[in-house]
C-alpha positions, 0 to 999 in steps of 0.5 A, a space after each residue: 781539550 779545552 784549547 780545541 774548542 776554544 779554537 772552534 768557538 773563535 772561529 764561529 764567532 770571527 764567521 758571525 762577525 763576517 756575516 753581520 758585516 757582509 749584510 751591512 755590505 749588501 745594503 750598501 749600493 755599490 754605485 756608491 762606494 768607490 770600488 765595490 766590492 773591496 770593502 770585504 778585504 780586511 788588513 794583511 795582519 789581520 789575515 794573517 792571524 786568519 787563514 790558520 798558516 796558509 798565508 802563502 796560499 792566501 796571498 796567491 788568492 788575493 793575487 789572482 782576485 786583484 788582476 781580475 779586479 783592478 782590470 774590470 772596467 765596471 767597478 767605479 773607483 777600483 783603483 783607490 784600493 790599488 795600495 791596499 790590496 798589493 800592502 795585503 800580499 805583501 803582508 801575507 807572503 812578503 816574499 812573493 815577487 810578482 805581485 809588486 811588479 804588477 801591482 806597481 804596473 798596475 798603479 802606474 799604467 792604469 792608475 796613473 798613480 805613480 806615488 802608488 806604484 813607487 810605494 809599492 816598490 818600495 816595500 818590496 825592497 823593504 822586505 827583501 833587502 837583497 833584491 835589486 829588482 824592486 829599485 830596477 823596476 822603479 827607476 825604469 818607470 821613473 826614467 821612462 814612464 814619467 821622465 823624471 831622471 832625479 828619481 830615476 837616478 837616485 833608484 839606479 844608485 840604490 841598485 848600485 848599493 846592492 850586492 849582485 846587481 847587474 852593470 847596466 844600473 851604472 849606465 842607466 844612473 849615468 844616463 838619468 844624470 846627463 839627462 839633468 845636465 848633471 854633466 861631472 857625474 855623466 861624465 865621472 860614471 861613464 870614464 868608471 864604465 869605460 875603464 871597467 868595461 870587459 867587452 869591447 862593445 860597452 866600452 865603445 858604447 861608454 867611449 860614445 857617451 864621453 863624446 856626448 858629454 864632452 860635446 854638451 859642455 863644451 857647446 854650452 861654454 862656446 855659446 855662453 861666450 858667444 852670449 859674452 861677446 854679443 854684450 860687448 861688441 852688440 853683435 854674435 862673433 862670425 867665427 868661433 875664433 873670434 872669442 879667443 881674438 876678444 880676450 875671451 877664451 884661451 883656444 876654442 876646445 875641439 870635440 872627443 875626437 879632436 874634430 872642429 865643434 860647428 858654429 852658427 854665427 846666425 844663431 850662436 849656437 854650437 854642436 858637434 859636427 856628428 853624432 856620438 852613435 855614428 863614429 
């Protein structure tokens, strides 16, 4: 008998305490307070202990109170609480998928937040280990949100890591490396995927990356030499042959294919003679 009224006796007083803050709260002019209202939601530990086992339930209210809050344009400075609010679900239903991806969305798109929208993310996989969706997602934004392909690759590898994950990690992690000019690794992880491949369509699709690779190299050596042979005889070579006449490369490498690299003696620059989506 004793522990039900204690039970309703800290319940009335954790309601008294809530009242006396919410007074306190609605003396405070809103136009102030950098986002409003969210002043009145506690910490997720806190309403965990709370909500009497209905955490799940609390979770999903917060949810539906967060995508309604965070898209209402009148409240100034709503999106300083972006972290909290989503740390709160999480801490509540730690388990419940959507709000990380939305609430990631939500700081990187509206925000403009992508520390916020990467944290999130980041808890997600720290509370579920096995879902490769949350390094997914942050190496999507990454690579297509913000163009910074070092995060990108290094979320993609941690999809890799995962068991389960889908293949297609492999070549988003091989495509955020070239885009660094991280030519070994583009090159390493596309021959994996070519020599991997089940289909006939990844395969050509990994062949046409090769090319790529190989074609951006090269043209970066040729144009080097180009640079070389311009230090010596004060003038660019007419022909790509030419560096191989001046003792500075053995033979002039062909493309993928076996096809002639195309020079501008105008320019010194070099490219390959046809794109590696079109052969």
């Amino acid at each position: 008998m004793k522990k039900p009224i204690a039970l309703i006796l800290a319940l009335l007083l954790s309601c008294a305490a809530f009242a006396g803050l919410k007074l306190r709260a609605d003396r405070t002019v809103r136009a102030k307070v950098p986002g409003g209202s969210i002043i009145y939601v506690p910490s997720g530990k806190f309403l965990k202990y709370t909500t009497l086992g209905y955490s799940n339930l609390a979770a999903d209210l917060i949810y539906l109170w967060a995508i309604q809050y965070f898209s209402n344009t009148s409240v100034p400075g709503r999106f300083r609480y972006v972290d909290h609010v989503f740390a709160v679900i999480a801490e509540l239903d730690p388990h419940f998928v959507d709000p990380y991806e939305v609430g990631a969305l939500i700081a990187m798109s509206d925000a403009q937040d992508p520390d916020t929208a990467f944290a999130i993310l980041d808890r997600g996989l720290a509370k579920n280990p096995g879902q490769w969706l949350f390094p997914f997602e942050a190496g999507h934004l990454a690579q297509l949100t913000i163009k910074d392909y070092k995060v990108a690759q290094a979320y993609f590898q941690k999809v890799m890591d995962i068991p389960g994950s889908p293949e297609i990690a492999k070549r988003l992690y091989a495509n955020a490396a070239f885009k660094q000019n991280d030519f070994k690794t583009a090159w390493e992880t596309w021959s994996e995927v070519y020599r991997t491949a089940k289909e006939d369509r990844i395969k050509k699709f990994a062949e046409n990356h090769l090319y790529q690779v190989k074609a951006a190299v090269d043209a970066k050596a040729l144009e080097d030499l180009a640079a070389k042979f311009w230090e010596i005889k004060g003038r660019l070579p007419g022909e790509l042959v030419e560096l191989v006449r001046a003792g500075l490369a053995r033979a002039i490498p062909k493309d993928f294919d076996g096809g002639d690299y195309l020079y501008d003696p105008k320019t010194g620059k070099v490219k390959a003679p046809q794109s590696p989506w079109k052969r």
